[in-house]
OpenMM code with the backbone's topology and positions (N, CA, C; nanometers):
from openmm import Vec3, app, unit

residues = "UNK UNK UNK UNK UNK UNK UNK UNK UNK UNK UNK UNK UNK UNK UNK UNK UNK UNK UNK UNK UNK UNK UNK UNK UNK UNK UNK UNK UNK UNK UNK UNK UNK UNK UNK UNK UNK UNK UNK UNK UNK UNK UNK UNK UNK UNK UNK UNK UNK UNK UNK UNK UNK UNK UNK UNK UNK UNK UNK UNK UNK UNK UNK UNK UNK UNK UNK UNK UNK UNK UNK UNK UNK UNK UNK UNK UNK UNK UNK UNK UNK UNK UNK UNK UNK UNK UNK".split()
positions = [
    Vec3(0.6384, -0.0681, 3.1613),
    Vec3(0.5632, 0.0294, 3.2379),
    Vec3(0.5553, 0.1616, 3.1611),
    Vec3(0.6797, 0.1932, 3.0938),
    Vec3(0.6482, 0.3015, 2.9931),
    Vec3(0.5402, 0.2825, 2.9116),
    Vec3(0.5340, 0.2108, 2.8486),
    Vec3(0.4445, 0.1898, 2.7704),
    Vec3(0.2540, 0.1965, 2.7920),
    Vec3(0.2513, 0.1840, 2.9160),
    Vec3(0.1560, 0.2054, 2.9954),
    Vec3(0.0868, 0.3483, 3.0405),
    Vec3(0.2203, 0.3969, 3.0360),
    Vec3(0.1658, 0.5597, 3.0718),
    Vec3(0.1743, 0.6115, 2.9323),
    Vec3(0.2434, 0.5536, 2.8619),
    Vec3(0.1479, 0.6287, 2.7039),
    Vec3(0.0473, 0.5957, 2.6601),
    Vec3(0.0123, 0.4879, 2.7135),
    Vec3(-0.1655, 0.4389, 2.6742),
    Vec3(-0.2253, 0.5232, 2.7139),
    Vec3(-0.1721, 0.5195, 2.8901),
    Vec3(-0.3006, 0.6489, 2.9722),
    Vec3(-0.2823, 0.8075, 2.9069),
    Vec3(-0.1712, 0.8290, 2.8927),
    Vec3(-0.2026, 0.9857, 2.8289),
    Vec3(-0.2779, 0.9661, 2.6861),
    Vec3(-0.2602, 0.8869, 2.6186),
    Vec3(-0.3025, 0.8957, 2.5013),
    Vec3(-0.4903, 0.8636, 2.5250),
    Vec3(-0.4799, 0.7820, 2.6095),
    Vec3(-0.6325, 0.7699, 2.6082),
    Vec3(-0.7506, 0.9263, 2.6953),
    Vec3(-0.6389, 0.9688, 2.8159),
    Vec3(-0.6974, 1.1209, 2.8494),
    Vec3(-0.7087, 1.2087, 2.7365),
    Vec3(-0.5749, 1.2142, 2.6685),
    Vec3(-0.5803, 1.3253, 2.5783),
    Vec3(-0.7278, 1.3336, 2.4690),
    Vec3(-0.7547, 1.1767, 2.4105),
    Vec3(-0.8166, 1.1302, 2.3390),
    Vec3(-0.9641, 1.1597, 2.3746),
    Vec3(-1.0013, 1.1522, 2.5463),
    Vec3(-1.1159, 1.1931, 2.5897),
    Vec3(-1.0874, 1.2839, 2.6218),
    Vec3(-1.0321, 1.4106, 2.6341),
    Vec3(-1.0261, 1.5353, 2.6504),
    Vec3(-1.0751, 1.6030, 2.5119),
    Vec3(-1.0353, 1.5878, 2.4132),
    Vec3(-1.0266, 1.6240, 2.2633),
    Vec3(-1.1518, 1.6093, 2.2361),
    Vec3(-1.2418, 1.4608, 2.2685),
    Vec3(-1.3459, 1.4168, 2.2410),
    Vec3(-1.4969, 1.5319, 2.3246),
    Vec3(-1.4142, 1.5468, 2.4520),
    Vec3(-1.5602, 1.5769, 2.5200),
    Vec3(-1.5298, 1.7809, 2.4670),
    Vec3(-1.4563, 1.8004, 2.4779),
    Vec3(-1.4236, 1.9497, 2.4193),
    Vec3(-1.4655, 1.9978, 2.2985),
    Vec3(-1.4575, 1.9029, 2.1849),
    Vec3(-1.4429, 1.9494, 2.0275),
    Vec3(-1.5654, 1.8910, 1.9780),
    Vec3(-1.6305, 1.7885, 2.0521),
    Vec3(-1.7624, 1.7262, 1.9507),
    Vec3(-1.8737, 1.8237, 1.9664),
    Vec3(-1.9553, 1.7713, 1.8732),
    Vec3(-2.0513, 1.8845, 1.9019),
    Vec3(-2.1807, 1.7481, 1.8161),
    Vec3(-2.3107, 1.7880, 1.8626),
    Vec3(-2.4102, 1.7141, 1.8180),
    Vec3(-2.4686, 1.7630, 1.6974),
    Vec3(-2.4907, 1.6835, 1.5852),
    Vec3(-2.5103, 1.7335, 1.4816),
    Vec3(-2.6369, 1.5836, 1.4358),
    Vec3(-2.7768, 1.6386, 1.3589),
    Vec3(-2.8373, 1.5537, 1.3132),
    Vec3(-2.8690, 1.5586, 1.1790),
    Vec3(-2.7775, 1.4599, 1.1435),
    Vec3(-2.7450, 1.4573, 1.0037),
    Vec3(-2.7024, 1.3094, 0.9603),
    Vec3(-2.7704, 1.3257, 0.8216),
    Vec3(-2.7990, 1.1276, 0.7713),
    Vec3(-2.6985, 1.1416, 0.6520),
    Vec3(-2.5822, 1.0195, 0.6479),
    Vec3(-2.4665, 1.0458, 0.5446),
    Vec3(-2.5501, 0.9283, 0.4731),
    Vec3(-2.5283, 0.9834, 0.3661),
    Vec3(-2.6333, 0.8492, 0.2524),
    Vec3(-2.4664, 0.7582, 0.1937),
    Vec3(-2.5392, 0.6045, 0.2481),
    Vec3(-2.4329, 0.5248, 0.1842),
    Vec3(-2.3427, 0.5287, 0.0936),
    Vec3(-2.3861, 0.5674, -0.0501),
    Vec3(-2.3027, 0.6042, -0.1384),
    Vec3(-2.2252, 0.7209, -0.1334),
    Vec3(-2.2271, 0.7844, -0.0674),
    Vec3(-2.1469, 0.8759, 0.0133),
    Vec3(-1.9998, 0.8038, 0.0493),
    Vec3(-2.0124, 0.7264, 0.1545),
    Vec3(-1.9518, 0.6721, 0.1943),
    Vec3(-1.8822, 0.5824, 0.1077),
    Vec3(-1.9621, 0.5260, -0.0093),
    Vec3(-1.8917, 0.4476, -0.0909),
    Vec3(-1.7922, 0.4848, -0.2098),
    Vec3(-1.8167, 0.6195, -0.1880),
    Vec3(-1.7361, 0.7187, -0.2928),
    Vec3(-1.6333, 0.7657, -0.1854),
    Vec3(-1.6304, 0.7610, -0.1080),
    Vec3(-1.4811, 0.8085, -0.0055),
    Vec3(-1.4000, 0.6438, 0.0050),
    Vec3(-1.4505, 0.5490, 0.0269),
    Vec3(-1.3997, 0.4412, 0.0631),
    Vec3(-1.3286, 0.3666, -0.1059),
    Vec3(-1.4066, 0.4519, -0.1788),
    Vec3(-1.2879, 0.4284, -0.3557),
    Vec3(-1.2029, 0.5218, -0.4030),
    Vec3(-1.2155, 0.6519, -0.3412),
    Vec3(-1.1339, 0.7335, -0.3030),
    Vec3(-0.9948, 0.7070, -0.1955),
    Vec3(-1.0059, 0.6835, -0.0849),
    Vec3(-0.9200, 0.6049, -0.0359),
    Vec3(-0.8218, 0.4543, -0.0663),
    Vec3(-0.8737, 0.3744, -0.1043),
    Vec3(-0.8443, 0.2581, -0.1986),
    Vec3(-0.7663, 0.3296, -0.2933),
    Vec3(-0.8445, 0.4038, -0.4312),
    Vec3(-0.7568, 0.4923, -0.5283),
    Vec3(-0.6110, 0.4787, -0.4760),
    Vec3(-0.6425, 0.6113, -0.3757),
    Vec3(-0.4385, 0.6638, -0.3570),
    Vec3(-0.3890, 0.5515, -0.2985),
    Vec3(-0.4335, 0.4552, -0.2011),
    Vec3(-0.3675, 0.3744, -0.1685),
    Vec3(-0.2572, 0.2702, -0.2516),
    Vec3(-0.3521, 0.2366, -0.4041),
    Vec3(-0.3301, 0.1614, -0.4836),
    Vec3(-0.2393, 0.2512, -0.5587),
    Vec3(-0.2548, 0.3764, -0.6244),
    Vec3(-0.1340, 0.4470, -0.6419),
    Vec3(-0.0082, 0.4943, -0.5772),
    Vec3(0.0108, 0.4626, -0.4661),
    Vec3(0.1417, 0.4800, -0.3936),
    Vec3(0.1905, 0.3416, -0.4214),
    Vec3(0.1103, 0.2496, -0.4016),
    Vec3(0.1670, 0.1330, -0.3962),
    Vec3(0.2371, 0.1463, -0.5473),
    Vec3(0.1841, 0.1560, -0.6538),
    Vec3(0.2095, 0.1389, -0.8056),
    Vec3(0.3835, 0.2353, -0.7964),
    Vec3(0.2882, 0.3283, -0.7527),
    Vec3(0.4411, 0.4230, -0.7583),
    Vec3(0.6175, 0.3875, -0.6914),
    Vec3(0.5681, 0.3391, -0.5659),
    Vec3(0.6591, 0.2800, -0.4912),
    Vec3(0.7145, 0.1379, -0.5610),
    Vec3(0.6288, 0.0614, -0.5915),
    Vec3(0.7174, -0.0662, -0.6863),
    Vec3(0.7841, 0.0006, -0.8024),
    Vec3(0.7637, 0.1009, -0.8666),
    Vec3(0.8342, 0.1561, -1.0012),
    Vec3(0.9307, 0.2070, -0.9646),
    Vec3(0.9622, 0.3436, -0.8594),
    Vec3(1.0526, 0.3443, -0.7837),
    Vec3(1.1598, 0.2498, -0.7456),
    Vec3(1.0981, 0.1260, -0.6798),
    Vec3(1.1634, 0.0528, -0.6063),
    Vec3(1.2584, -0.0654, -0.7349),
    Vec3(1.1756, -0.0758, -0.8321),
    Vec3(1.2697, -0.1074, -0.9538),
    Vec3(1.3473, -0.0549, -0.9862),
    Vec3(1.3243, 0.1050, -1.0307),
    Vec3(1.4565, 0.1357, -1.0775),
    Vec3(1.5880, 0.1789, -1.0177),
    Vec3(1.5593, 0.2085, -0.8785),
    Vec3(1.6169, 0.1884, -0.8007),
    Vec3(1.7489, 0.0520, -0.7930),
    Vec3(1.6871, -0.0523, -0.7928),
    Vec3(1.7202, -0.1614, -0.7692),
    Vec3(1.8321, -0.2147, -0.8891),
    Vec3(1.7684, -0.1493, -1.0264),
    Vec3(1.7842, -0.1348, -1.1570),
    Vec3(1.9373, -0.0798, -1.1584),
    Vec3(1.9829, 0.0200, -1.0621),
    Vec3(2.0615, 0.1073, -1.0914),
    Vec3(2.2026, 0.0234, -0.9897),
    Vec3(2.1326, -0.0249, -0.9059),
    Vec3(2.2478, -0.0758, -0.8198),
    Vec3(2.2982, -0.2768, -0.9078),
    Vec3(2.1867, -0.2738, -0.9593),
    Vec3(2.2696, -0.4015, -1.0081),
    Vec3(2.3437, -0.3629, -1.1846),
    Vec3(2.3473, -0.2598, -1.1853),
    Vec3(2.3620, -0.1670, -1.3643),
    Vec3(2.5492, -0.1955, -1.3694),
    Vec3(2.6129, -0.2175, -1.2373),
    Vec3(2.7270, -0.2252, -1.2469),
    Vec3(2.7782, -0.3531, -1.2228),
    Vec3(2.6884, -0.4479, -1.1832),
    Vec3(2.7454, -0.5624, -1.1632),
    Vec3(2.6844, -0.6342, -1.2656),
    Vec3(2.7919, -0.7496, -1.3446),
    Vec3(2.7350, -0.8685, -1.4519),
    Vec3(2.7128, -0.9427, -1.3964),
    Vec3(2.5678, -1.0242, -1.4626),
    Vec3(2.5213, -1.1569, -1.4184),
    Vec3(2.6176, -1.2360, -1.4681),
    Vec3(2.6177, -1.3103, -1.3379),
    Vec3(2.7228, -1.4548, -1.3898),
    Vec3(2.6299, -1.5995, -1.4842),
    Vec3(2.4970, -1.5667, -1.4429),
    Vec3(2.4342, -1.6812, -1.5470),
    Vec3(2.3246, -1.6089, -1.5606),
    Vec3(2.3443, -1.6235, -1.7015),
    Vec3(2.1905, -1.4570, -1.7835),
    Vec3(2.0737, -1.5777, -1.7787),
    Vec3(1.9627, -1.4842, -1.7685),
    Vec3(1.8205, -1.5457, -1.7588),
    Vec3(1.8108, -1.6577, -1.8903),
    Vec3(1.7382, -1.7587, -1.8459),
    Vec3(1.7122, -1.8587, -1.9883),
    Vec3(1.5673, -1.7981, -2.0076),
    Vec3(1.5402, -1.8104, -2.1668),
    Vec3(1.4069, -1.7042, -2.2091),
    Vec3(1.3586, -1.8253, -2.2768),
    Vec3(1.2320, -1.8506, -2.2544),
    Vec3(1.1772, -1.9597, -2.2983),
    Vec3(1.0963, -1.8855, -2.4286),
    Vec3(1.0879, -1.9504, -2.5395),
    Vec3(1.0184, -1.9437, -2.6707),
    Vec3(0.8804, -1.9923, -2.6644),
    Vec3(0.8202, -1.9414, -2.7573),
    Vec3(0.7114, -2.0577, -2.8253),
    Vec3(0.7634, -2.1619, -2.8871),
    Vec3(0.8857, -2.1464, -2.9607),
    Vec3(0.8624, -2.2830, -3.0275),
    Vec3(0.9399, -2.4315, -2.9138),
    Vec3(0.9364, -2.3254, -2.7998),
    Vec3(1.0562, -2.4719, -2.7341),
    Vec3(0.8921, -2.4819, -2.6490),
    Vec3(0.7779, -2.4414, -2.6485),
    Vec3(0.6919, -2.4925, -2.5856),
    Vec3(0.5910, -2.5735, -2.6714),
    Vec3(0.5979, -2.5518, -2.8122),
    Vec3(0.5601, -2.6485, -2.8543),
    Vec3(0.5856, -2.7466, -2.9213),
    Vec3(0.7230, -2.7988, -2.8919),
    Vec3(0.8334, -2.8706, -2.9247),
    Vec3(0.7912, -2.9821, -2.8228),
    Vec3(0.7466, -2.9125, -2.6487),
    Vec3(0.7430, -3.0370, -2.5534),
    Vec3(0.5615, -3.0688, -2.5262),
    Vec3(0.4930, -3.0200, -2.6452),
    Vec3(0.3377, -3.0535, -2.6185),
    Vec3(0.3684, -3.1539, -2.7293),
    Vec3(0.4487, -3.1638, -2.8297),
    Vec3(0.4428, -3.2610, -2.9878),
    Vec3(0.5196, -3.4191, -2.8987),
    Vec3(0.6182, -3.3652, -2.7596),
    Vec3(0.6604, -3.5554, -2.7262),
    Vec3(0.5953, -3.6105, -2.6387),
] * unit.nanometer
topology = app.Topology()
chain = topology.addChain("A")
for resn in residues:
    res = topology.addResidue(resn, chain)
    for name in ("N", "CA", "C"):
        topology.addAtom(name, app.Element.getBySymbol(name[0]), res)
């Protein structure tokens, strides 16, 4: 039921804001307009993301910096891959 009366305030407030603050305006946004905000948006999106995984590595980087692997990565070669295309 809480949850209910924050819908309703949120939806008064929402038409209160709306019928108070709009105002009529006649004016034509040319598509590419729009298509230059919508790669603008995308942009930073895709840079937080970039940023946050680099972060989130070294981060991660730092907490395993004190503990040893008990079995180190196996690193595969070229020549052990073309060792199993020759049998």
């Amino acid at each position: 039921m809480k949850h209910f009366g924050n819908a309703v305030k949120f939806v008064y407030f929402f038409t209160c804001f709306w019928m108070f603050f709009s105002n009529v305006s006649f004016a034509y946004i040319d598509p590419s307009a729009v298509t230059y905000v919508v790669q603008a948006v995308a942009a930073v999106f895709i840079a937080l993301g970039a940023i946050l995984t680099v972060f989130r590595h070294k981060i991660a980087k730092l907490f395993k910096k004190g503990k040893k692997d008990e079995q180190p990565e196996e690193k595969i070669e070229l020549k052990d891959i073309e060792e199993t295309e020759e049998d």
